[in-house]
One Martini backbone bead per residue (centre of mass of N, CA, C, O) as a GRO file, in nm:
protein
  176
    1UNK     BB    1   1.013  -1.579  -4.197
    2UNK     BB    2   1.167  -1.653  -4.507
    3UNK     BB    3   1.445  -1.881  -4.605
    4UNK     BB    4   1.599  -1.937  -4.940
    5UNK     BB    5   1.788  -2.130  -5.070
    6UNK     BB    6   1.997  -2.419  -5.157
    7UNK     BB    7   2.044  -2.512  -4.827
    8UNK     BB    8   1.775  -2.404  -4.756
    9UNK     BB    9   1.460  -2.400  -4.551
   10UNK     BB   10   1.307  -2.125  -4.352
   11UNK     BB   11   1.082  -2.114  -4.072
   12UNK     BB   12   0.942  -1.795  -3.890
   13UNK     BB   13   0.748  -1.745  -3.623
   14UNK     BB   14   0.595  -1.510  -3.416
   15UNK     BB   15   0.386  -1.510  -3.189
   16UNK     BB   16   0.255  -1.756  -3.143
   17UNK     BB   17   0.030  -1.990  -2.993
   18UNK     BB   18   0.226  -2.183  -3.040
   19UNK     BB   19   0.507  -2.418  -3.023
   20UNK     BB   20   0.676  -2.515  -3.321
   21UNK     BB   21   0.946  -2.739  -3.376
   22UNK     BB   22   1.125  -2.814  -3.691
   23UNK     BB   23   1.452  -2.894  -3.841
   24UNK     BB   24   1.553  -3.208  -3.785
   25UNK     BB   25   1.757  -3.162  -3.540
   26UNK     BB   26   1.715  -3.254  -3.198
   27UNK     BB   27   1.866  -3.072  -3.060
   28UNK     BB   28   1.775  -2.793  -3.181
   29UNK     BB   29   1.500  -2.820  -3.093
   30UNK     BB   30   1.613  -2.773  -2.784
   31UNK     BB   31   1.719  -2.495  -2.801
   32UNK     BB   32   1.472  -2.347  -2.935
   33UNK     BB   33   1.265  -2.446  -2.678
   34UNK     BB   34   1.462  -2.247  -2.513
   35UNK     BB   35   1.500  -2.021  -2.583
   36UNK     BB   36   1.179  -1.921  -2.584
   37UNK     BB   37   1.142  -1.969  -2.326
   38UNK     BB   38   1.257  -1.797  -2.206
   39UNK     BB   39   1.194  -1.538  -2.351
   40UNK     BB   40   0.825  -1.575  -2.376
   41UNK     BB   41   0.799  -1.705  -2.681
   42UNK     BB   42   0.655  -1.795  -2.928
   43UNK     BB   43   0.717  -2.034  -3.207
   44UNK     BB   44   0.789  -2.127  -3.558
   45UNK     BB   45   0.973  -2.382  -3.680
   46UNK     BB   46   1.081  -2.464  -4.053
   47UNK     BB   47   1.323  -2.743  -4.170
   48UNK     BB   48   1.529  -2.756  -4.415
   49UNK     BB   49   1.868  -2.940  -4.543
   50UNK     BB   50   2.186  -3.029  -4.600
   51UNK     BB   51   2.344  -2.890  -4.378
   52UNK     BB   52   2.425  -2.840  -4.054
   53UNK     BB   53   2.589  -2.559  -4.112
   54UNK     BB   54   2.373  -2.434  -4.227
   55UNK     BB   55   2.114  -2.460  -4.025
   56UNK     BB   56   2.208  -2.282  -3.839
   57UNK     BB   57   2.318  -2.027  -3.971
   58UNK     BB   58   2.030  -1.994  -4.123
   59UNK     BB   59   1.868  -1.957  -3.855
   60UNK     BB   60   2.009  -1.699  -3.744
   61UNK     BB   61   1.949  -1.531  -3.966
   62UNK     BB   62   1.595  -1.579  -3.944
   63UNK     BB   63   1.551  -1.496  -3.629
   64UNK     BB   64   1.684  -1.186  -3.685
   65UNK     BB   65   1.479  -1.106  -3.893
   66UNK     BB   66   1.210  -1.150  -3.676
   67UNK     BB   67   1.325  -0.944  -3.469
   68UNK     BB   68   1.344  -0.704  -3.647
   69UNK     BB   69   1.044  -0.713  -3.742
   70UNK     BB   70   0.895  -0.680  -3.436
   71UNK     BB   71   1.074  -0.396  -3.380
   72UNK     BB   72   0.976  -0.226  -3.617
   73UNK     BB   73   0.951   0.101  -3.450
   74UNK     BB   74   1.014   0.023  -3.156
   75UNK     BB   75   1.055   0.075  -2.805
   76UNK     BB   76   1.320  -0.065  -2.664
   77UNK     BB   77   1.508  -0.133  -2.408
   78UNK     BB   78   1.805  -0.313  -2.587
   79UNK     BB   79   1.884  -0.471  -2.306
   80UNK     BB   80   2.063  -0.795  -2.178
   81UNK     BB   81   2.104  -0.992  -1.880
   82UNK     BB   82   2.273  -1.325  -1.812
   83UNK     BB   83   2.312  -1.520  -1.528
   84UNK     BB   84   2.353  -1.918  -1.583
   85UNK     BB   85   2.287  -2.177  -1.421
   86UNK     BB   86   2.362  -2.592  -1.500
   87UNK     BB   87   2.537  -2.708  -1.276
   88UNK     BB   88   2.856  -2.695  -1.414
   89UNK     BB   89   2.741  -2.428  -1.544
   90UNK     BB   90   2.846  -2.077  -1.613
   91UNK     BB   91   2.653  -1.855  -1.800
   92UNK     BB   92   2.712  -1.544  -2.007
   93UNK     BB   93   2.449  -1.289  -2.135
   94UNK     BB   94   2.542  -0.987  -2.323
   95UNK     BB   95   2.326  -0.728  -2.467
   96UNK     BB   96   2.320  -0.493  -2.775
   97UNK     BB   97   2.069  -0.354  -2.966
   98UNK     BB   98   2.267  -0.266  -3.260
   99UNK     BB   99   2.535  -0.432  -3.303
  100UNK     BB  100   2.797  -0.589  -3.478
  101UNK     BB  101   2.902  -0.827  -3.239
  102UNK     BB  102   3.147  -1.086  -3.110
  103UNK     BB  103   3.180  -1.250  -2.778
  104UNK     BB  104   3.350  -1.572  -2.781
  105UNK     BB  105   3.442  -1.786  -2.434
  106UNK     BB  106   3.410  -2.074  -2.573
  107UNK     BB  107   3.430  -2.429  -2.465
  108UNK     BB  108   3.478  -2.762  -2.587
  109UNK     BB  109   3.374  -3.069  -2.626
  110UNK     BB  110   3.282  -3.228  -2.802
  111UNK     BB  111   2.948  -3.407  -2.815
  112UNK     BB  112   2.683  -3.562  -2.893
  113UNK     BB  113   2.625  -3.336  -3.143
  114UNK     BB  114   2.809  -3.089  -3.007
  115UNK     BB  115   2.902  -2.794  -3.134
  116UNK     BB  116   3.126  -2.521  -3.158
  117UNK     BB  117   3.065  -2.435  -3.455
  118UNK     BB  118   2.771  -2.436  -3.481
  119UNK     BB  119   2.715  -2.215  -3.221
  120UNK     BB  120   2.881  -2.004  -3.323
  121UNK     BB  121   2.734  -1.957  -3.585
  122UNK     BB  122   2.464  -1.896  -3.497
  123UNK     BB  123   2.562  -1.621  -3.332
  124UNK     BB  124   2.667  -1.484  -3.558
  125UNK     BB  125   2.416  -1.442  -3.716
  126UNK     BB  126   2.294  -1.286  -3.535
  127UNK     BB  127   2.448  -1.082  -3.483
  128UNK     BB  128   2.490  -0.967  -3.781
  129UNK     BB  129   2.169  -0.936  -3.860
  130UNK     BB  130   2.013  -0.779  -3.657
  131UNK     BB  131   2.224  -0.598  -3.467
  132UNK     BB  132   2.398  -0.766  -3.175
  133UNK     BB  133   2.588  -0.716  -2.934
  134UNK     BB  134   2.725  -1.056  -2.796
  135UNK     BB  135   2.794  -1.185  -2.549
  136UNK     BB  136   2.987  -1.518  -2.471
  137UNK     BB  137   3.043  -1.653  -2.115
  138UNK     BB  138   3.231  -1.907  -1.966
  139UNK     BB  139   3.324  -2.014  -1.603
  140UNK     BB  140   3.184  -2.291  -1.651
  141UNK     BB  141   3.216  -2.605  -1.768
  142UNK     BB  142   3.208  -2.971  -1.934
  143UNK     BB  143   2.926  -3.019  -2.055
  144UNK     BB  144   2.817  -2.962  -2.387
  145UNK     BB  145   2.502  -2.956  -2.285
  146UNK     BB  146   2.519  -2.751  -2.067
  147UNK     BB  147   2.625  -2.530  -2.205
  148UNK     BB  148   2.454  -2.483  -2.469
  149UNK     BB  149   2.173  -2.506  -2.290
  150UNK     BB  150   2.286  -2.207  -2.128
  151UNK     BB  151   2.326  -2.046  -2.334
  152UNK     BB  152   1.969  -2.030  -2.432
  153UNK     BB  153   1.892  -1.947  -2.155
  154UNK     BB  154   2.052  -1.691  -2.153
  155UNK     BB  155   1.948  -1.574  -2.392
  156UNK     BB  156   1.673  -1.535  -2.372
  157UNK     BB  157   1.641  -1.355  -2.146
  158UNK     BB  158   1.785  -1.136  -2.257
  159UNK     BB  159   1.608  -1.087  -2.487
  160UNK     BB  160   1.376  -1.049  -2.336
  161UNK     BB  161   1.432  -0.774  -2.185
  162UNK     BB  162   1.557  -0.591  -2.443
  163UNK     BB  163   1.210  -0.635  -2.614
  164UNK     BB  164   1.096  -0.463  -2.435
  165UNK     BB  165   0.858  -0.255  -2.411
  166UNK     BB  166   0.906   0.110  -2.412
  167UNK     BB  167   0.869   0.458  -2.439
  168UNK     BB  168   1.188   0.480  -2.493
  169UNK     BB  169   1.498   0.428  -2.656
  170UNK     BB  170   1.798   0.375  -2.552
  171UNK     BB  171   1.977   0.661  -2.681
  172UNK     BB  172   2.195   0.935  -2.688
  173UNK     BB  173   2.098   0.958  -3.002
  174UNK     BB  174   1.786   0.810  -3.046
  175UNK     BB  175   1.925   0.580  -3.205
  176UNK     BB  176   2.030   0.262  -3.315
   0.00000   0.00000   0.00000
């Protein structure tokens, strides 16, 4: 998947034989290695950017339409939680691929490079693209790299789980 706007451009590619990311950004890179590796799936990602801000969220937004792509019409789990631990952060992350919604009840002091605002956009463009309603509960952690990285460790897994395809997809609708 790519996405090219005035202020991004961002490429997108699951399922490939290696990961490799290069954002541009070395924390961002670090979360993409984080997120996909628990998820269990390689994947491709290569991005230039104008501003940090643009870049978390059109990448959120690039990776919800690649995922959207790789389900297209594939009946999966659709549902996936984790709770992980991380040293002193306790974070759950519960999702269900149908809408977009999001519950952000993390806190944390920037520091070091890491901000609740990026993560913040990263996650709902995620949310509001793919569509998936999106829980994501801190119950402890000081340390915002701690915080961060077990985000996208609990996201990852929660993804891995939702993502597996099974005989039909649960919704007692019939369609998500």
């Amino acid at each position: 998947m790519i996405r090219k706007t005035k202020e991004t451009e961002i490429e997108v590619t699951l399922d490939t034989k290696n990961t490799v990311i290069d954002t541009g950004e070395k924390i961002l890179d670090h979360m993409m290695k984080t997120l996909f590796f628990y998820m269990g799936r390689n994947v491709t990602i290569k991005c230039s950017y104008d501003l940090r801000h643009h870049l978390w969220e059109d990448l959120g937004i690039t990776i919800a339409q690649e995922i959207s792509s790789s389900i297209n019409g594939k009946s999966i789990k659709r549902f996936g939680s984790a709770t992980m631990p991380m040293d002193e952060s306790l974070i759950m992350v519960s999702l269900d691929i149908s809408r977009a919604y999001i519950n952000f009840n993390v806190e944390f002091r920037d520091a070091e490079g890491f901000e609740l605002n990026l993560l913040y956009e990263f996650l709902w463009a995620l949310a509001r693209t793919l569509p998936v309603t999106l829980h994501v509960i801190k119950f402890s952690g000081i340390n915002s790299h701690h915080i961060t990285e077990n985000i996208f460790k609990a996201l990852g897994v929660s993804f891995g789980i939702a993502l597996e395809e099974i005989e039909y997809t649960r919704s007692t609708k019939g369609a998500l």
